[in-house]
LOVOGU-732687 format. One record per residue (C-alpha): x, y, z; chain; residue number from 0; residue in three letters. Coordinates in nm, 4 decimals, m for minus. Last residue first. Layout:
BEGIN
px	py	pz	chaine	num	residu
X	Y	Z	A	NUM	ALA
...
! end
This chain:
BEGIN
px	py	pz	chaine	num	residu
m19.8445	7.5951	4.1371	A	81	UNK
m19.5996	7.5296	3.9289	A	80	UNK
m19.2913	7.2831	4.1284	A	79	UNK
m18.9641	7.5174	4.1744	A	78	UNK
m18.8514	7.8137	3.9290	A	77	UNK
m18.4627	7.7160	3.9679	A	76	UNK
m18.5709	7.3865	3.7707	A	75	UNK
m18.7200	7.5522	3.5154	A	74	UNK
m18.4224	7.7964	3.5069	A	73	UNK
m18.1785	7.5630	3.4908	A	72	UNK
m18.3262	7.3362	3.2117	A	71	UNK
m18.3554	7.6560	3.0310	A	70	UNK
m18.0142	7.7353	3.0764	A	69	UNK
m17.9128	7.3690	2.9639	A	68	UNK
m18.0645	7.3520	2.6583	A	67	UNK
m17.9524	7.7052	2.5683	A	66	UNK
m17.6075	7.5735	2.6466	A	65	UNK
m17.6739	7.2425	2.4695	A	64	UNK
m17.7977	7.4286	2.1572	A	63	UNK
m17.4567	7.6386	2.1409	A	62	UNK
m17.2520	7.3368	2.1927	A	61	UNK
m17.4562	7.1694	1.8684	A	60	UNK
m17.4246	7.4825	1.6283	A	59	UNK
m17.0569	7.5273	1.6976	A	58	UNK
m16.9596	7.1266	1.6991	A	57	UNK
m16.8178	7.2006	1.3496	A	56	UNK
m16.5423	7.3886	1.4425	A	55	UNK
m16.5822	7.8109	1.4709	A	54	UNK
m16.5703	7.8294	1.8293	A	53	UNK
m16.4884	8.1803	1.9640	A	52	UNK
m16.7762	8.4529	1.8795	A	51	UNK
m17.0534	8.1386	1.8857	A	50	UNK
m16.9389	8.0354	2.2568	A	49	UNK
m16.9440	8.3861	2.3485	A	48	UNK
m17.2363	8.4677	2.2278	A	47	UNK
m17.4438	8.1202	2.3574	A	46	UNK
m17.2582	8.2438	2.6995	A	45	UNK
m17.3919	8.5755	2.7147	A	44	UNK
m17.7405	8.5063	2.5542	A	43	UNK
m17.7464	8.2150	2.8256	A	42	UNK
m17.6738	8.4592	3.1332	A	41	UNK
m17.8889	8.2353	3.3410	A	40	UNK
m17.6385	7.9753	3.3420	A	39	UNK
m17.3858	8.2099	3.5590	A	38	UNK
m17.0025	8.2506	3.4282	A	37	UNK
m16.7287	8.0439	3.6587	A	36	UNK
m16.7252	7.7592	3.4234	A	35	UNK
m16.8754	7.8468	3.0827	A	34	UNK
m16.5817	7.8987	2.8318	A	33	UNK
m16.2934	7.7446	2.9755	A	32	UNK
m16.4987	7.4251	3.0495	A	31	UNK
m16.5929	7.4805	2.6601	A	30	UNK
m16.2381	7.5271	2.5540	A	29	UNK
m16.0852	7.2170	2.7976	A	28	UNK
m16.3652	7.0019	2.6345	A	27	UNK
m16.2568	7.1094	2.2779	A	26	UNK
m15.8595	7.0355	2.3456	A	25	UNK
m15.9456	6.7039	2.4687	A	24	UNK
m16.0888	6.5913	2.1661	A	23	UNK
m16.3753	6.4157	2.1012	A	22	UNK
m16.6307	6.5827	2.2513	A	21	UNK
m16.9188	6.4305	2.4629	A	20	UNK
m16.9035	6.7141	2.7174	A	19	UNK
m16.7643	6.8256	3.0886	A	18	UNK
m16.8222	7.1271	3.3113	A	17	UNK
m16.7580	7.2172	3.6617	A	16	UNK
m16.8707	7.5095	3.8936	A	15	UNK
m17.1239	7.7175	3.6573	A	14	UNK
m17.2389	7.9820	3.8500	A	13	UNK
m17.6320	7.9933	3.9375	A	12	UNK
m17.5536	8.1709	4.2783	A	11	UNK
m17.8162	7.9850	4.5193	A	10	UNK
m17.8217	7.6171	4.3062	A	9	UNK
m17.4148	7.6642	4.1810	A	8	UNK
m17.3829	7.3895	3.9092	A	7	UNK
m17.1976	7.0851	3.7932	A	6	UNK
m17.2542	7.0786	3.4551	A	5	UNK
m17.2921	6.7848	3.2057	A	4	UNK
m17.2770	6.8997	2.8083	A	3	UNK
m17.4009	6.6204	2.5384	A	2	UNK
m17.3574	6.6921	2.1859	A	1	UNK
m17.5397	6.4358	1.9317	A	0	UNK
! end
């Protein structure tokens, strides 16, 4: 299991901070590298870039918890249904 927390931008959407469940530090540093300062409703963006640069086994996993998270955003972002 791949866990991503981000610290996040409510008016501007931008990714502030970002941390994960990987085991090495070298893999948390790439994915803060990769999403922080890039907005979490660009997920086709950030799911491509993340899939165009990591080719370790956590690929697959990362890119689910970015589209995870995105659509956590935006449901969020959309307020209560009416």
């Amino acid at each position: 299991m791949f866990i991503i927390g981000l610290i996040v931008d409510t008016e501007t959407h931008v990714i502030e901070k970002v941390d994960c469940t990987a085991g090495l530090a070298l893999t948390v540093e790439f994915v803060s590298e990769q999403l922080v300062g890039r907005s979490l409703l660009d997920n086709d963006s950030l799911v491509e870039s993340i899939t165009d640069r990591c080719h370790g086994s956590s690929q697959r996993a990362l890119a689910t918890a970015v589209r995870s998270a995105s659509a956590t955003h935006r449901d969020l972002s959309a307020g209560p249904a009416t």
